[in-house]
Backbone atoms as SQL, in Angstrom:
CREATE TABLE atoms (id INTEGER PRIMARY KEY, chain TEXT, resi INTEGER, resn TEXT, atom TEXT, x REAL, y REAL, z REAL);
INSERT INTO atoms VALUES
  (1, 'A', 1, 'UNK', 'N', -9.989, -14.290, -32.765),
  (2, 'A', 1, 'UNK', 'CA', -9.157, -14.207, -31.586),
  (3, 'A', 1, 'UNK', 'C', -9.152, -12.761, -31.080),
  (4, 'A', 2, 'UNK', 'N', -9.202, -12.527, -29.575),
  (5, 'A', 2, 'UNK', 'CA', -9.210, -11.303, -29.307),
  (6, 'A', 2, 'UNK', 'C', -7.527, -10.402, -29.029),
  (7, 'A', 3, 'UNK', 'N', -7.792, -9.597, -29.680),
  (8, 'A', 3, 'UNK', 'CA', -6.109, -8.957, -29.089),
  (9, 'A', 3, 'UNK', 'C', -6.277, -8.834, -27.561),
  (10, 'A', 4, 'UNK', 'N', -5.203, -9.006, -27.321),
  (11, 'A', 4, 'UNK', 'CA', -4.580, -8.571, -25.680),
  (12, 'A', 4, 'UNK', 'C', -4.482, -7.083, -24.916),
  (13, 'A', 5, 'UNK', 'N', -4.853, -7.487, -23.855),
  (14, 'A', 5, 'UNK', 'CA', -5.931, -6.202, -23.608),
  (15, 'A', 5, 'UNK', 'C', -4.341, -5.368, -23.096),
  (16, 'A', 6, 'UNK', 'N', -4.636, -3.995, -22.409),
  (17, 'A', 6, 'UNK', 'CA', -3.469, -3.042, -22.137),
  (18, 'A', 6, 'UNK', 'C', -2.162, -3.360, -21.087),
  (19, 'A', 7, 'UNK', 'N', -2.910, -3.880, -20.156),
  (20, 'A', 7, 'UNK', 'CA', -2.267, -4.802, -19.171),
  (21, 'A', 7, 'UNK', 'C', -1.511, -6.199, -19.729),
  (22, 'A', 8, 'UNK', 'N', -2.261, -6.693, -20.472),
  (23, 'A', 8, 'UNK', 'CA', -0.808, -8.028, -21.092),
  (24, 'A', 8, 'UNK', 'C', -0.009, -7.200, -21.765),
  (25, 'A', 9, 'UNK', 'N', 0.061, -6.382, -22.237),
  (26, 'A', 9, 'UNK', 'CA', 1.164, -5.852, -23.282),
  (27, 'A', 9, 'UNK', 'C', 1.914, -5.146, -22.566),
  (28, 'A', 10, 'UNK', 'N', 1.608, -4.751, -21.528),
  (29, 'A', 10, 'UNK', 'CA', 2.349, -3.595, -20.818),
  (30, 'A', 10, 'UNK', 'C', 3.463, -4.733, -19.705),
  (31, 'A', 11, 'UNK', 'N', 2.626, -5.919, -19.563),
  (32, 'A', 11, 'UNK', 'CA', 3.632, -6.589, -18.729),
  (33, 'A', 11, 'UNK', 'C', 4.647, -7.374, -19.574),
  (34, 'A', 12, 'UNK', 'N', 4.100, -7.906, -20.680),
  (35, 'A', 12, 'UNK', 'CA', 5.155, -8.393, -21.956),
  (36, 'A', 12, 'UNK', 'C', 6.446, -7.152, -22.044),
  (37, 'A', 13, 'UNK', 'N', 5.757, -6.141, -21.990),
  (38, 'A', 13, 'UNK', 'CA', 7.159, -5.338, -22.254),
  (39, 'A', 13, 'UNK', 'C', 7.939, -5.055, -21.201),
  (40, 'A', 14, 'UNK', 'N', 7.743, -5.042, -19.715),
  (41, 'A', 14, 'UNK', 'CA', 8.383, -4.746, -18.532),
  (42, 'A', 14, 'UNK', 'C', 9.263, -6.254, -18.559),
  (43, 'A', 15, 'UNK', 'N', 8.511, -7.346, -18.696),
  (44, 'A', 15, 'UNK', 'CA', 9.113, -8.681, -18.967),
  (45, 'A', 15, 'UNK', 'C', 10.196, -8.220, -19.630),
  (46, 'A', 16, 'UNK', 'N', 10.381, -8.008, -20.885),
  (47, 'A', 16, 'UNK', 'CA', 11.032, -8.185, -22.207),
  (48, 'A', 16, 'UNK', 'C', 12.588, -6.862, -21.644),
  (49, 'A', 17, 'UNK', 'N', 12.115, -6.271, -20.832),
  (50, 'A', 17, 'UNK', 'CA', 13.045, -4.834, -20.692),
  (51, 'A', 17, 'UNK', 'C', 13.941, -5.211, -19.744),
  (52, 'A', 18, 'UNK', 'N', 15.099, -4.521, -20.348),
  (53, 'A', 18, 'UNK', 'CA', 16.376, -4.927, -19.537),
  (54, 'A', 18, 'UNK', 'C', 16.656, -3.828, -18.727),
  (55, 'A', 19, 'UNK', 'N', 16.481, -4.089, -17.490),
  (56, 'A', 19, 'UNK', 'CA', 16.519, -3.367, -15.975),
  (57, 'A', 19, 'UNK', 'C', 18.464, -2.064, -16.184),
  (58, 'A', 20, 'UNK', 'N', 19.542, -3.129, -16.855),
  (59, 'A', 20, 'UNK', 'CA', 20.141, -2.406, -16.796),
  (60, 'A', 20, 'UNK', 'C', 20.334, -1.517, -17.801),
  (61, 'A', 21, 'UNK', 'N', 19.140, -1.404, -18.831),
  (62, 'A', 21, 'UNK', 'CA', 19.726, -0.387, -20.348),
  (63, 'A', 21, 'UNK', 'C', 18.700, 1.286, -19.439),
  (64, 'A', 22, 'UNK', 'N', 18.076, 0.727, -18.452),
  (65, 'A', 22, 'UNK', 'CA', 17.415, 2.124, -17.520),
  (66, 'A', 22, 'UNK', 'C', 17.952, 2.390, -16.688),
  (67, 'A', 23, 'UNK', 'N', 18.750, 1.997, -16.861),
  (68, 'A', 23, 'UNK', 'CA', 20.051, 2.890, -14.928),
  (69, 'A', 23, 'UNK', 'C', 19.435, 2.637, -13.900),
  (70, 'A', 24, 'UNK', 'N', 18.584, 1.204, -13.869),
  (71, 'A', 24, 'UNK', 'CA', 18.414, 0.770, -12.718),
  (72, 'A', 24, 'UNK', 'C', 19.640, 0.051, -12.015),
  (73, 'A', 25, 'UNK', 'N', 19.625, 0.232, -10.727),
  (74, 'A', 25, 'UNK', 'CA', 21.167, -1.002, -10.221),
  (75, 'A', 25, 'UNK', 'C', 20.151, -2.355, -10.233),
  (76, 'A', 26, 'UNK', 'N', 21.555, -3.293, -11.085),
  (77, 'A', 26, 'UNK', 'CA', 20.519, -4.309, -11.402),
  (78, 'A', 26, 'UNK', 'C', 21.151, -5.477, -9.962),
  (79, 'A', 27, 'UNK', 'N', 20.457, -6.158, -9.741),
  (80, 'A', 27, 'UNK', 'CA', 19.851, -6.865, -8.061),
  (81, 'A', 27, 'UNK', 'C', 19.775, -7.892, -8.661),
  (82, 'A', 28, 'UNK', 'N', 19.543, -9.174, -7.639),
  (83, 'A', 28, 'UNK', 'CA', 19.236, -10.424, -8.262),
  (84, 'A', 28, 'UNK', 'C', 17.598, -10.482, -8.435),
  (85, 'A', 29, 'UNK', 'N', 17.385, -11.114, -9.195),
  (86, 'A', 29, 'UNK', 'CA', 16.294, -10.983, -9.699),
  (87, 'A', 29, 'UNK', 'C', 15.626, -12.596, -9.941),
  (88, 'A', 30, 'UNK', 'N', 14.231, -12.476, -9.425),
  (89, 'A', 30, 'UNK', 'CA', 13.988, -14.293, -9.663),
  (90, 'A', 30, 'UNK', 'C', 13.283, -14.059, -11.316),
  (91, 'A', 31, 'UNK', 'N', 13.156, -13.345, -11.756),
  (92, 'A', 31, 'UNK', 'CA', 12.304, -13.043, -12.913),
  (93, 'A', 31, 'UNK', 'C', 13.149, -11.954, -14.158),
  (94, 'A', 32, 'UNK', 'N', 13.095, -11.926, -14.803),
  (95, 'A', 32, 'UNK', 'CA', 13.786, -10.761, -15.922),
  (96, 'A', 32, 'UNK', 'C', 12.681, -9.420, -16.079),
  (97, 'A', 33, 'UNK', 'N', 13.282, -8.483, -16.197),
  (98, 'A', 33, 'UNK', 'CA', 12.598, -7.123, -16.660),
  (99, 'A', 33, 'UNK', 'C', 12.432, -6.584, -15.561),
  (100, 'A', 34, 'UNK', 'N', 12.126, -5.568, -15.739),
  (101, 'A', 34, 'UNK', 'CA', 11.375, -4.067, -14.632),
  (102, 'A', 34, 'UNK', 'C', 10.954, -4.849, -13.780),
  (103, 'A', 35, 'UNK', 'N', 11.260, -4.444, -12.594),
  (104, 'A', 35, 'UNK', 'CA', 9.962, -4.623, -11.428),
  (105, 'A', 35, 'UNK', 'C', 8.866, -3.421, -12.022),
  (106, 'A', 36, 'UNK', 'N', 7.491, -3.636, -10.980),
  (107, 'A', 36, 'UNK', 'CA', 6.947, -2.952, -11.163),
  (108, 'A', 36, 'UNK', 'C', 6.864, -1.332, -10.395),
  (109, 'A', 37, 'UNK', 'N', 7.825, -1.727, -9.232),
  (110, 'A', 37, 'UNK', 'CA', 8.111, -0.703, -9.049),
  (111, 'A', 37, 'UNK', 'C', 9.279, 0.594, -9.514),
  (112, 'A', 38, 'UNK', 'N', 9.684, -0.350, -10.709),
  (113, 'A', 38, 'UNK', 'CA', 10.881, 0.330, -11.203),
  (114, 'A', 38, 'UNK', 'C', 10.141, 1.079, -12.018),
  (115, 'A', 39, 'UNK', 'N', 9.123, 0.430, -12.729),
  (116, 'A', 39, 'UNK', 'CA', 8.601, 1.173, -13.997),
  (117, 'A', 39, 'UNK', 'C', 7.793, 2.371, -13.699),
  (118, 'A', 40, 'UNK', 'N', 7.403, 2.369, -12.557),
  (119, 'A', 40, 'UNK', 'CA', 6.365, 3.086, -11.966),
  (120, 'A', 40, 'UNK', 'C', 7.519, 4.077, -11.794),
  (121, 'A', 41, 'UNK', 'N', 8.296, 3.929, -11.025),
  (122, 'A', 41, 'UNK', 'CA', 9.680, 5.391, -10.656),
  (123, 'A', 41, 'UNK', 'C', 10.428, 5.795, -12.072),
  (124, 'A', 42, 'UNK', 'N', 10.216, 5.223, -13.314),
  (125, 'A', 42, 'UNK', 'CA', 10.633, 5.719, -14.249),
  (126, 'A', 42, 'UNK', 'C', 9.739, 6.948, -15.345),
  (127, 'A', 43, 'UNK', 'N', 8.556, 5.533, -14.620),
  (128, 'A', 43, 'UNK', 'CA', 7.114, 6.850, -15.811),
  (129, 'A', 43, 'UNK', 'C', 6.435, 7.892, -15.028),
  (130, 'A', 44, 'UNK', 'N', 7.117, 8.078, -13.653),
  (131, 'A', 44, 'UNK', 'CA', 6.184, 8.973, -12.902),
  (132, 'A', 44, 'UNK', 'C', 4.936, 9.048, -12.400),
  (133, 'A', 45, 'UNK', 'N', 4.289, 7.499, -12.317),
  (134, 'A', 45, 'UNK', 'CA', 2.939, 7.151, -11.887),
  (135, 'A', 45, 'UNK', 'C', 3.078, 5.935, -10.224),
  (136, 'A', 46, 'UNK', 'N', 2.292, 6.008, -9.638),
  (137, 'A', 46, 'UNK', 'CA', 2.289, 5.478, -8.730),
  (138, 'A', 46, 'UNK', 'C', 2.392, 4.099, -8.879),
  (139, 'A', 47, 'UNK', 'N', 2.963, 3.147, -8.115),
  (140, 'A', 47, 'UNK', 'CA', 3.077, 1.423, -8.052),
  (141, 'A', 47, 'UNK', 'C', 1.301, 0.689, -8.301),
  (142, 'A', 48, 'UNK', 'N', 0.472, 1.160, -7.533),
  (143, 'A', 48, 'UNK', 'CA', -0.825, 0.656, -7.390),
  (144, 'A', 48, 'UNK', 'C', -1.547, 1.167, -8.761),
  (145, 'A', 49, 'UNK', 'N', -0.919, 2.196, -9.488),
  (146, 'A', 49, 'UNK', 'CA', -1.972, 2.261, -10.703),
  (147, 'A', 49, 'UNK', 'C', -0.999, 1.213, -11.946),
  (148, 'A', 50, 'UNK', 'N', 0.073, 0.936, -11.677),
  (149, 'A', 50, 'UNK', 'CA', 0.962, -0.054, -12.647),
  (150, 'A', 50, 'UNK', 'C', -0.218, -1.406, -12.481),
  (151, 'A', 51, 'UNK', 'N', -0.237, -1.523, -11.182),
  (152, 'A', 51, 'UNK', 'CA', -0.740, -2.926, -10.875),
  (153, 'A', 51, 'UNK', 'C', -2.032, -3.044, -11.515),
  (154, 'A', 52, 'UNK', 'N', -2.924, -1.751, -11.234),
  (155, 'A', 52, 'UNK', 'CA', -4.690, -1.716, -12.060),
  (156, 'A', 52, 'UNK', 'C', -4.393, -2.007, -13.670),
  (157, 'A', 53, 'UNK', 'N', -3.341, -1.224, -14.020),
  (158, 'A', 53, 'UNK', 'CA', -3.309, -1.481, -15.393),
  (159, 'A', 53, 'UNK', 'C', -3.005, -3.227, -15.767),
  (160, 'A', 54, 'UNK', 'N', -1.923, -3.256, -15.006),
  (161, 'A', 54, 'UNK', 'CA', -1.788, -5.015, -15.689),
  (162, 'A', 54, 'UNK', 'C', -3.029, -5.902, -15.413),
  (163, 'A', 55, 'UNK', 'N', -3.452, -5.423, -13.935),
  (164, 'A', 55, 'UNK', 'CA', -4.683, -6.444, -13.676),
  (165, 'A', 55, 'UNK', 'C', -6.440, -6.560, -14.304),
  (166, 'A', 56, 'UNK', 'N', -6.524, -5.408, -15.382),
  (167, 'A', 56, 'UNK', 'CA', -6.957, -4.947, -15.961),
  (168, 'A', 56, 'UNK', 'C', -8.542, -3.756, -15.250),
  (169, 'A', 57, 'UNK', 'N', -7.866, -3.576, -14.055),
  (170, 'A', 57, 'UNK', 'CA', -8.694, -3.030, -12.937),
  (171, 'A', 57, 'UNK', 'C', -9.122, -1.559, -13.859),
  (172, 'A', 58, 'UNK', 'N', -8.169, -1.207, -14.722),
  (173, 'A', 58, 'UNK', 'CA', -7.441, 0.607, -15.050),
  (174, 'A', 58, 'UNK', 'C', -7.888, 0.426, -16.494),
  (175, 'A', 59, 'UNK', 'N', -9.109, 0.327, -16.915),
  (176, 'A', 59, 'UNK', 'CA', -8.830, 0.188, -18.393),
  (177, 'A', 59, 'UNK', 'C', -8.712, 1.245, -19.421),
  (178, 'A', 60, 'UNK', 'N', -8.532, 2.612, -19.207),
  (179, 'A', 60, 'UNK', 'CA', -8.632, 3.008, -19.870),
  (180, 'A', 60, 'UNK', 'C', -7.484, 4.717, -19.440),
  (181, 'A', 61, 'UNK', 'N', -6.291, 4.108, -19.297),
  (182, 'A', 61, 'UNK', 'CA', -5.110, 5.211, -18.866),
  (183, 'A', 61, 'UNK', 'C', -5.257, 6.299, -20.063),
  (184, 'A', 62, 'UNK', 'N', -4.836, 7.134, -19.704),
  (185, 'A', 62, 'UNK', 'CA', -4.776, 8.816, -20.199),
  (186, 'A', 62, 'UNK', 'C', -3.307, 8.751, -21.223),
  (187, 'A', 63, 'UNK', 'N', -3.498, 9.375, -22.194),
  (188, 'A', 63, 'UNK', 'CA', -2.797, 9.595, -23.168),
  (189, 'A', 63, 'UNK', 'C', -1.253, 9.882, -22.226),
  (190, 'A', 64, 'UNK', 'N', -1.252, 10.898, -21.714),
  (191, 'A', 64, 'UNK', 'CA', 0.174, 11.252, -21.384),
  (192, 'A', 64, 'UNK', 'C', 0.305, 10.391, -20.350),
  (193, 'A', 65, 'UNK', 'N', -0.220, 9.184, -19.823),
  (194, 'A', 65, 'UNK', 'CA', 0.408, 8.027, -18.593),
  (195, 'A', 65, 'UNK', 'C', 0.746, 6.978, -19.972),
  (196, 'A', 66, 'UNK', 'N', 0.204, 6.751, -20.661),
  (197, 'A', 66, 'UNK', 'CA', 0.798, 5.557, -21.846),
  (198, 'A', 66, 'UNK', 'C', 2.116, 5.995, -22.475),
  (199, 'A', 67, 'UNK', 'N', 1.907, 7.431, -23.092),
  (200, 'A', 67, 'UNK', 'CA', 3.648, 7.983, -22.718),
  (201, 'A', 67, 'UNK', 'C', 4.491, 7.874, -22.328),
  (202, 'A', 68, 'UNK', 'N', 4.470, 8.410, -21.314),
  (203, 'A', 68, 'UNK', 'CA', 5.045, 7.585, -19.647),
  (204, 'A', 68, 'UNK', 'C', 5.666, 6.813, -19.352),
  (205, 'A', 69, 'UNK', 'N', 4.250, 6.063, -19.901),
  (206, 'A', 69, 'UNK', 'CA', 4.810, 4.362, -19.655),
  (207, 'A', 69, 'UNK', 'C', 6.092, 3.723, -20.668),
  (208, 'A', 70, 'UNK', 'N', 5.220, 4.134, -22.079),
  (209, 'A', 70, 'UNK', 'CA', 6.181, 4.136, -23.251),
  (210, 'A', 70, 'UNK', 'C', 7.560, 4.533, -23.388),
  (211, 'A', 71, 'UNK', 'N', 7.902, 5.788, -22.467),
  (212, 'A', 71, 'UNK', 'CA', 8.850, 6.505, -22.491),
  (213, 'A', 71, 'UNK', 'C', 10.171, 6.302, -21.369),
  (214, 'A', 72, 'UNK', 'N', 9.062, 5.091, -20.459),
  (215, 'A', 72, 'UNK', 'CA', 10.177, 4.236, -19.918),
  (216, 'A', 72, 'UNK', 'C', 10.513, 3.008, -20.054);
């Protein structure tokens, strides 16, 4: 079986993340977790490179953007 590439894991966890433990104002929401534009205004990377990464367009992000990402 192959592991799951950077983009499923990264959206499993925006899924899994609770919008209000990040001082986002939390909104109604048709879905649970981060938007993607939340995550993007938290890790300091642009909306369109969130999207390459999940869509697996971006395969291969830079140490300090996985940070980033991690760190939001």
């Amino acid at each position: 079986m192959k592991a799951p590439g950077f983009g499923t894991l990264l959206r499993g966890f925006r899924d899994r993340c609770d919008a209000d433990l990040t001082g986002m104002v939390a909104t109604a929401r048709r879905a649970p977790g981060l938007r993607r534009e939340e995550l993007a205004l938290l890790a300091g990377v642009s909306v369109d490179y969130v999207v390459q990464l999940e869509q697996g367009r971006a395969a291969r992000p830079s140490a300090p953007v996985v940070a980033a990402l991690s760190r939001a």
